[in-house]
N, C-alpha and C positions, 0 to 999 in steps of 0.2 A: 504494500500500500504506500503511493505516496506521501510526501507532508503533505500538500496540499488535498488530497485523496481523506488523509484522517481528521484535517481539520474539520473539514467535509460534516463528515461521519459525526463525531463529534459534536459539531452544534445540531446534528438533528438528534439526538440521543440523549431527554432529559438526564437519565438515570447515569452516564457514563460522564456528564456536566461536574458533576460533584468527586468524583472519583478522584482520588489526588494520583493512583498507578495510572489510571489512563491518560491526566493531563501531565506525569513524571515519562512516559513513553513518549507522547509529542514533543516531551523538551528532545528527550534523547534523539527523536526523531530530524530535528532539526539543527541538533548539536554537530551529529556525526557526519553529516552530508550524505548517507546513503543510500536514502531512493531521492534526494534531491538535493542540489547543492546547500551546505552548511549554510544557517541566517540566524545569527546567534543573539538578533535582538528577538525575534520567535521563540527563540530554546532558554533565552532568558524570560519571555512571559512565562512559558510554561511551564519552566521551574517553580519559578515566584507562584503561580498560582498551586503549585503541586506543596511548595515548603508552608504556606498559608495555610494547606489541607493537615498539616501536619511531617509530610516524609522527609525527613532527616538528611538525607541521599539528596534529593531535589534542591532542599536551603546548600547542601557542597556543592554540588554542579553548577549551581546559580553564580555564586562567592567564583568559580571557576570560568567561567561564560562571561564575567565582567571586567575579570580580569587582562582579557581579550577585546575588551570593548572599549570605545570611548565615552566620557562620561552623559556628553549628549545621548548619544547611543542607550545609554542606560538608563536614562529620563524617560527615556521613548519608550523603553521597553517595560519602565513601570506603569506609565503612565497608559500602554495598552494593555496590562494584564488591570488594572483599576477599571475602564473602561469594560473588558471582559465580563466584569463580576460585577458592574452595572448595568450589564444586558441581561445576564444571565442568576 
């Protein structure tokens, strides 16, 4: 599956919305570049919203994803995981 393929999937799936493995899988999904190129302000919402759920793993990857980022960059990417959890 795609990133763009699970994001997909994802907002049509009340019950997997809340899920911190499913939104910790999109970061990873996003992190690695492997069904589509790495976009590590993605892999940083998705963390953030996955460490916010609780998964421990998700708040390290994040801390690691930002460290790769520039801090704009990572305004952006909190400010679309806030936005995320205002829609949903």
């Amino acid at each position: 599956m795609s990133a763009r393929q699970a994001e997909r999937h994802e907002l049509c799936d009340a019950e997997l919305e809340s899920s911190h493995d499913y939104l910790f899988e999109l970061g990873l999904l996003h992190s690695t570049g492997r069904s589509a190129p790495a976009d590590f302000l993605a892999a940083h919402k998705w963390f953030n919203l996955s460490a916010q759920r609780g998964n421990k793993m998700a708040a390290r990857l994040r801390s690691e994803v930002a460290a790769e980022m520039s801090a704009c960059d990572v305004a952006s990417a909190q400010r679309a995981a806030r936005e995320w959890t205002m829609k949903h």
